[in-house]
C-alpha positions in Angstrom: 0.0 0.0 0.0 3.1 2.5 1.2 4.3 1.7 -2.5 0.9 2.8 -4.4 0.2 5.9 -2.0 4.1 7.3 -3.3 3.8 6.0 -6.9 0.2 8.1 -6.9 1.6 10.7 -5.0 4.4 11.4 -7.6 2.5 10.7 -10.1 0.6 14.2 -9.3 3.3 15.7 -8.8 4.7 15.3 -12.3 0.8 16.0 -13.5 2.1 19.8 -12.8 5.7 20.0 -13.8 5.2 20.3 -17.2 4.7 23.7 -17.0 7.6 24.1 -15.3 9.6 22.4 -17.6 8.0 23.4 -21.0 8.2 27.0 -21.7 6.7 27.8 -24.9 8.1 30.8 -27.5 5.4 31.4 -29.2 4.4 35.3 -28.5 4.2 37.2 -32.0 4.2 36.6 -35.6 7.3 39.5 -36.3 9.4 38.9 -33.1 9.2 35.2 -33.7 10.2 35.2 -37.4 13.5 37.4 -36.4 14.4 34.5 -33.4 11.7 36.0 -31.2 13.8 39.4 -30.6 11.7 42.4 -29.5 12.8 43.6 -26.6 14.2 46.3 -28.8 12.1 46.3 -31.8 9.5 48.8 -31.9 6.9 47.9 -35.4 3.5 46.7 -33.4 1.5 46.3 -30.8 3.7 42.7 -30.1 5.4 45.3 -27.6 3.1 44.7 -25.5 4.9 41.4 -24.5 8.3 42.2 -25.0 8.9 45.7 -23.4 5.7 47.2 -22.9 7.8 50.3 -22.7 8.2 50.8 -26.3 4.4 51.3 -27.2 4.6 54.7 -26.5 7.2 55.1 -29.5 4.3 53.3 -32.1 3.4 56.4 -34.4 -0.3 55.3 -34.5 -2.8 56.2 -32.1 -4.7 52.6 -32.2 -2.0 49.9 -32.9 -3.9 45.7 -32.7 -1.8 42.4 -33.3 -3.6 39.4 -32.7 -2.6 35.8 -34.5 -1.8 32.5 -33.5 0.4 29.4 -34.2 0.1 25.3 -34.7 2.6 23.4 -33.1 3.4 19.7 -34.5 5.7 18.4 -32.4 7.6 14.7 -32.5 9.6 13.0 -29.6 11.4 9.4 -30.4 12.4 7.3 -27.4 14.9 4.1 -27.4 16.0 2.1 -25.1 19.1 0.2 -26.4 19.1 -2.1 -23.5 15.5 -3.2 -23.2 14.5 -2.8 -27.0 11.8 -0.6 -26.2 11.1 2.1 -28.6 8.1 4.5 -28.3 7.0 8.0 -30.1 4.5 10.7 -29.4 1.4 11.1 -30.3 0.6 14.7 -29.5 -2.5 16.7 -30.8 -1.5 19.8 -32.5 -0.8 23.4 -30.2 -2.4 26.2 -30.5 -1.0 29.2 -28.8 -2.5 32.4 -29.5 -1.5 35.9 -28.5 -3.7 39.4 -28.6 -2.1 42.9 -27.9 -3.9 46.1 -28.6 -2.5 49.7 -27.6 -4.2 53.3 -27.1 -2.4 56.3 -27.6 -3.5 58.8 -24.8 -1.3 61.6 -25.5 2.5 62.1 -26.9 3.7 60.9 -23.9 1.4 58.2 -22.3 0.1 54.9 -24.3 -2.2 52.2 -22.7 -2.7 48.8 -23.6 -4.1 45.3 -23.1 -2.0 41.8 -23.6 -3.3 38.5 -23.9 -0.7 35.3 -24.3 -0.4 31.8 -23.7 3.4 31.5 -22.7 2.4 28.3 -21.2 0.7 25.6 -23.1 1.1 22.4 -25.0 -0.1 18.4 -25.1 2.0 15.4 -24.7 0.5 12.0 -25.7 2.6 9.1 -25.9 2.0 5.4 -27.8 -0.5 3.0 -25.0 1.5 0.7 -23.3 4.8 2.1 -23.7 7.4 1.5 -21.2 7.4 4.9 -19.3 3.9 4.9 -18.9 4.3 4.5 -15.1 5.7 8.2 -15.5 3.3 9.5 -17.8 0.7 8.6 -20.6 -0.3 12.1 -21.6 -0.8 15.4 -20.4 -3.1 18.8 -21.5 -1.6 22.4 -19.9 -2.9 25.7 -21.0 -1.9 29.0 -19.4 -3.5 32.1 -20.0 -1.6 35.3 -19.4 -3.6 38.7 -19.5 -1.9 41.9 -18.8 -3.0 45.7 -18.9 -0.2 48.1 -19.9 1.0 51.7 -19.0 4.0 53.5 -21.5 5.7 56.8 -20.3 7.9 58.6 -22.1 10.1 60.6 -19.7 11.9 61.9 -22.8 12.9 61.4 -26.6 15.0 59.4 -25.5 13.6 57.2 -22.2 10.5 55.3 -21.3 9.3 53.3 -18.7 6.5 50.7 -19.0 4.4 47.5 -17.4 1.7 46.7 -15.6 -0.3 43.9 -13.4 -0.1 40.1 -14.5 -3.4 37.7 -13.8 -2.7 33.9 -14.7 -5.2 31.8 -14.8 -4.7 27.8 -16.1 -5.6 24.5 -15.9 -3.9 21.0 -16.0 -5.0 17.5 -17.0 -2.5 14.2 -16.3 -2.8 10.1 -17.2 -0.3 7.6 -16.2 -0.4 3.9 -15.3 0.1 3.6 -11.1 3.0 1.7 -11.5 4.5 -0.7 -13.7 2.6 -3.5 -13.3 -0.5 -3.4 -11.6 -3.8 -4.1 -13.2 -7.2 -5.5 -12.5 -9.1 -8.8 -12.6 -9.5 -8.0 -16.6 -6.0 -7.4 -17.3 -6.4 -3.2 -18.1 -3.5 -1.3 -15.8 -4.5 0.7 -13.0 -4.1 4.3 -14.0 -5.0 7.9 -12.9 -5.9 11.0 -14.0 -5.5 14.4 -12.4 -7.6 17.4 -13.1 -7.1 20.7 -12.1 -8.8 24.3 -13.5 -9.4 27.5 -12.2 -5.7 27.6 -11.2 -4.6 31.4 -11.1 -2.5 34.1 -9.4 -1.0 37.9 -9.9 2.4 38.7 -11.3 3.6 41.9 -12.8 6.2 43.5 -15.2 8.5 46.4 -15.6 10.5 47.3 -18.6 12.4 50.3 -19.7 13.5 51.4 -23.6 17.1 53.6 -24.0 17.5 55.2 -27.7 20.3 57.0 -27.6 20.5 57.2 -31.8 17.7 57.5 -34.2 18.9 54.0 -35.7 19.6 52.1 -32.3 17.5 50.9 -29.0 18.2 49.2 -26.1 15.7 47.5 -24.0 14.8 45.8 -20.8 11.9 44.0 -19.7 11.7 41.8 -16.3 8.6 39.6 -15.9 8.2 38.9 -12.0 7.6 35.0 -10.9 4.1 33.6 -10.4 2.7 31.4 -8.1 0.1 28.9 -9.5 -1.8 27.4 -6.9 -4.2 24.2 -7.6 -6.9 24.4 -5.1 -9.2 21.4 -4.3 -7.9 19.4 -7.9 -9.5 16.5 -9.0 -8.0 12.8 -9.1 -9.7 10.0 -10.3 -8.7 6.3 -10.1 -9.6 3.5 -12.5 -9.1 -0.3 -13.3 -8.0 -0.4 -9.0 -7.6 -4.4 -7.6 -10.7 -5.1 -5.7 -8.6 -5.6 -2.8 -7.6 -4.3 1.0 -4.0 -3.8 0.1 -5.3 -1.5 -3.4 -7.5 1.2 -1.3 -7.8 3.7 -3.6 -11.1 5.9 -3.6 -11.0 9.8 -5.7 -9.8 12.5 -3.7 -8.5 15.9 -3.9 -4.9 17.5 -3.6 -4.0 21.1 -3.7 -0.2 22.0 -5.2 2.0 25.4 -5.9 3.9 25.4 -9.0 6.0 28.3 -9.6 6.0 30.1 -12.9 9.5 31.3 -12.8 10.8 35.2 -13.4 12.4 36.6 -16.7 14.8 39.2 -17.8 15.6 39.9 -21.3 17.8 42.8 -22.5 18.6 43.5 -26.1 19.4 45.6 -28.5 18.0 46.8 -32.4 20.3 48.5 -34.8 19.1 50.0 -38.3 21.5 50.2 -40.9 21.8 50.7 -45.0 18.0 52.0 -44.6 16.3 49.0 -44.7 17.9 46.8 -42.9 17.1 46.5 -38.8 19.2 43.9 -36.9 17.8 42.7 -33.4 19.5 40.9 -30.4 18.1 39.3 -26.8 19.5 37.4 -24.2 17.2 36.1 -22.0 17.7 35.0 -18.5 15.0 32.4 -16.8 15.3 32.2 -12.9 14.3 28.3 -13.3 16.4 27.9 -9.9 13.4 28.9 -7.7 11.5 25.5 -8.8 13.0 22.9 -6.2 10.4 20.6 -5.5 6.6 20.3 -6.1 4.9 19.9 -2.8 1.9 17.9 -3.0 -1.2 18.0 0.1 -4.1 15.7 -0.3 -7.0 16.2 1.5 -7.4 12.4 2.0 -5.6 11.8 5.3 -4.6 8.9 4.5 -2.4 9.6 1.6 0.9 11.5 2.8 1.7 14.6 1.8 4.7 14.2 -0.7 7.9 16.5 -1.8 9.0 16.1 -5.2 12.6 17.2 -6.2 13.3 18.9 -9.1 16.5 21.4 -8.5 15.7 23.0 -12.0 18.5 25.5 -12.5 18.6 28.9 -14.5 19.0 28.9 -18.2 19.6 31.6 -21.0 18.4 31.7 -24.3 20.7 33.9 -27.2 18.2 35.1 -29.9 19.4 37.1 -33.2 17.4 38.6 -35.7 17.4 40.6 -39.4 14.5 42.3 -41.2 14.7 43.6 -44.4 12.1 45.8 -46.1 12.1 45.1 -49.7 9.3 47.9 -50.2 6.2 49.4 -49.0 4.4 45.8 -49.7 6.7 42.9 -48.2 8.8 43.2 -45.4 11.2 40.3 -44.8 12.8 38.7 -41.7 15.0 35.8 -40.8 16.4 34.4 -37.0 17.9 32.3 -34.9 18.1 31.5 -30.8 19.9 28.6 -28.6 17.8 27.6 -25.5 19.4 26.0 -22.7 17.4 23.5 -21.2 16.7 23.4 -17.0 17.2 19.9 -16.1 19.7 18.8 -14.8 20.8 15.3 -14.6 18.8 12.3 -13.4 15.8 14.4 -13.4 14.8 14.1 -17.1 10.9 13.0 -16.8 9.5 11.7 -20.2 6.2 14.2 -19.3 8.7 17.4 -20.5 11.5 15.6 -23.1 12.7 19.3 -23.3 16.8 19.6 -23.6 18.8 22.3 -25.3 17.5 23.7 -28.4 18.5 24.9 -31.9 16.0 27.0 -33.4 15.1 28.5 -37.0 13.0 31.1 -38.1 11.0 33.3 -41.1 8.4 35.3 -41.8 7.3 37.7 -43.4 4.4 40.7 -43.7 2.3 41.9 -46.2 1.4 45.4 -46.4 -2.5 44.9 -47.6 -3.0 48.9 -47.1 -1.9 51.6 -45.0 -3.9 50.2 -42.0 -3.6 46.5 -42.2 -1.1 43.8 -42.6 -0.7 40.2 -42.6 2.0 38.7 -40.7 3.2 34.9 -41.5 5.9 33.2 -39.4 7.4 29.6 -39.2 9.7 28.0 -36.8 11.6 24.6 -36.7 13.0 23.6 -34.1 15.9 20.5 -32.9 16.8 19.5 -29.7 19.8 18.3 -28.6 20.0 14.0 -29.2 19.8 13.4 -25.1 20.8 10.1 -23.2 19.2 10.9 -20.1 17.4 9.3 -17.1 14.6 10.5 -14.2 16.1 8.1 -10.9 13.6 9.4 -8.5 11.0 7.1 -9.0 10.3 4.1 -6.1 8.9 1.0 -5.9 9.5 -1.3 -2.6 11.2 1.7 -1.2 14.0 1.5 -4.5 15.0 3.6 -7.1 14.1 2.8 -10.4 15.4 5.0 -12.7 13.8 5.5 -16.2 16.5 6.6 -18.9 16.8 6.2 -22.3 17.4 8.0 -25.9 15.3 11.4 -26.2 15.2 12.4 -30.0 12.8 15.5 -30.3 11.7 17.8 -32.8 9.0 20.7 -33.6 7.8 22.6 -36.3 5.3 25.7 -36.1 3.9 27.9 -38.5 1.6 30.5 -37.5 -0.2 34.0 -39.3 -1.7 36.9 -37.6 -2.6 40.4 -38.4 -1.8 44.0 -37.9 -3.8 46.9 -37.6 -3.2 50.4 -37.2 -4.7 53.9 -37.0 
C-alpha cells in the first residue's frame, strides 16, 4: 500500500511539472520570425509582451496584433538495452496571443496583452514503457496583462503593468508498472485541475540614444500557481484491502519562474534593422513540487526537481524590400533546465537549436498580414529520471530522447 500511496503521490506531482519544464516561445508573428527578438524592436503592438515600454514610441494612435500558431511536435524514445522504442502522439498546439494599444497623449500609451506562454499536449504510444511516469498530459496558461508606456523623454520610457494567470492541468499515467485489475487493463489515474490562477507583474524600460539604435529591458516577476481542491480519479483499481484507492482531492504550488531579457535593435543601410536578446529564466526557484491531499490517508509528498537557471541567445534581421513585403529571418539557442537524473519523459525538453522566417504583407496603409514559421531540434539526449520508487528502491527510467518541432503561425496588424 506504502508503494501505491508514493507512486500516486508522484504521479501528481509530475501532472504539474510540465509547466515548469515546458516553456513555450510562441508570443508574436514579427518577433518570432527574427528569433523571437523584440525587446528592442519597436513595429507593433507585439510590444506589449516584450517591453511594454516601447508602445509609446508606435506612431499610431490605435495599434492591434492578434494571431496565433500550430505546433506539430515529435519525440522518439529508445531504449538500447531493453529494445523498447516509443513515439509521441501529441495533438496539434495552438497558442495564441492578442495585444492592442491606445495612444492617450504624446507621452502616455495604454494597452491590453493577452498570451499563452504556457501551453502544450504530450501524448505518448498505450503501453509504452514509461507509462508509469506518464501517458499524456493537457496544460494551458493564460496570461492577460493591462499596460501603461511613459515617455520621460525622446530618448527614455518606462512601461508595465499587473499580470493575472489563470490555467488548468489535466494528467494520465499507469500507477506503476505493473499493476492491473481482474481484466488485465492497468491501474491508471488521472488528475484534473482548473481555475488555477494568481497575480504577477512586469516592468520594462526602452534607452535610444541614436535614431537608428534601441536598447531594451523587460523583467517579468515570478508567479505562483496554486491548484486548489484538484480533481484525481482512479480507474481499473484491484478489488482488494491492500489497493485502497477511492477519488480525492490535492492542492499544489507550481511556480512560474521570473524573466529578464535585454537586447538591442540596430538599423542600418536604410532597410535593414538587426535585433539581439539574451534572455535569463530564474528556473532555480523550482525545487520541488509539494503535494497535500485532502485524504488523510495519503501523505503529503515533496518532489525534487532542482531545476536550475537557463539563458536563451536570440538574433534577428528584417529587411524591407518595399512598402508591400517586409522580410525577416532568426535564430536562438535555448538552454534547457534539467539537470541530470531528473529528465521526466512528461517534459522531453533539452537544449535547443531554433530556426525562423516570416514575413508581412502590407494589404493597405492600416492593415497587414504577418506569417511566421519555426523549426526547431533538440539536442539528441541520453538521459534518465532516478527518483521514482517501488519497494522503497530507485528505479530509474532513462533512455534516448530524440525531439523535434515545427510551427507555422499567421496573424494580423492593424493600425490607426
Amino acid at each position: 500500500m506504502k508503494k501505491l500511496l508514493f507512486l500516486a503521490v508522484f504521479m501528481l506531482a509530475t501532472a504539474v511539472t510540465y509547466a515548469g519544464g515546458y516553456r513555450v516561445s510562441l508570443q508574436g508573428q514579427r518577433a518570432l520570425a527574427m528569433g523571437h527578438t523584440g525587446v528592442a524592436v519597436v513595429n507593433s503592438a507585439e510590444l506589449g509582451f516584450f517591453n511594454p515600454a516601447g508602445l509609446v514610441y508606435l506612431e499610431n494612435k490605435i495599434n492591434i496584433s492578434v494571431g496565433g500558431f500550430g505546433v506539430f511536435s515529435d519525440v522518439v524514445y529508445q531504449n538500447e538495452q531493453t529494445g523498447d522504442v516509443a513515439r509521441t502522439n501529441s495533438p496539434v498546439g495552438t497558442p495564441l496571443y492578442l495585444y492592442a494599444s491606445y495612444k492617450v497623449t504624446d507621452w502616455l500609451t495604454a494597452g491590453l496583452s493577452v498570451y499563452t506562454p504556457y501551453g502544450s499536449s504530450v501524448e505518448w504510444e498505450d503501453d509504452w514503457a514509461g507509462s508509469h511516469l506518464v501517458n499524456n498530459i493537457d496544460l494551458a496558461a493564460i496570461y492577460i496583462q493591462p499596460l501603461l508606456s511613459f515617455k520621460l523623454n525622446q530618448y527614455f520610457s518606462v512601461g508595465g503593468g499587473p499580470i493575472y494567470v489563470t490555467g488548468s492541468v489535466n494528467f494520465n499515467r499507469n500507477l506503476n508498472r505493473t499493476l492491473s485489475d481482474i481484466d488485465g487493463n492497468r491501474s491508471e489515474v488521472t488528475v484534473d485541475a482548473s481555475g488555477v490562477s494568481n497575480w504577477g507583474w512586469s516592468a520594462s524600460a526602452m534607452f535610444s540614444p541614436a535614431d537608428n539604435l534601441r536598447i531594451g529591458f523587460n523583467y517579468r516577476s515570478e508567479i505562483i500557481l496554486e491548484a486548489k481542491d484538484g480533481e484525481a480519479d482512479f480507474e481499473n483499481i484491484p478489488n482488494s484491502p491492500a489497493t485502497p484507492f477511492a477519488d480525492t482531492r490535492f492542492d499544489a504550488e507550481l511556480p512560474l519562474p521570473a524573466e529578464l531579457t535585454v537586447g538591442l535593435s540596430y538599423e542600418f543601410c536604410d532597410k535593414w534593422l538587426f535585433a539581439f536578446d539574451y534572455n535569463m529564466t530564474f528556473w532555480s526557484v523550482y525545487k520541488s513540487l509539494d503535494i497535500d491531499f485532502a485524504n488523510p490517508s495519503i501523505p503529503d509528498s515533496k518532489n525534487l526537481r532542482m531545476y536550475e537557471d537557463s539563458s536563451v541567445y536570440r538574433f534577428g534581421l528584417q529587411y524591407e524590400t518595399n512598402d508591400m513585403f517586409t522580410l525577416r529571418a532568426g535564430y536562438y539557442f535555448d538552454e534547457s533546465p534539467v539537470q541530470e537524473g531528473f529528465f521526466a519523459p512528461e517534459t522531453p525538453r533539452n537544449d535547443s537549436n531554433n530556426f525562423t522566417a516570416g514575413l508581412s504583407v502590407n494589404v493597405n496603409d492600416h492593415f497587414a498580414i504577418d506569417a511566421s514559421f519555426l523549426y526547431s531540434r533538440f539536442k539528441e539526449v541520453n538521459a534518465s529520471y532516478d527518483s521514482y520508487l517501488e519497494n522503497g528502491q530507485a528505479v530509474p527510467f532513462g533512455g534516448t530522447y530524440k525531439s523535434s518541432a515545427f510551427v507555422p503561425g499567421i496573424g494580423i496588424t492593424y493600425k490607426l
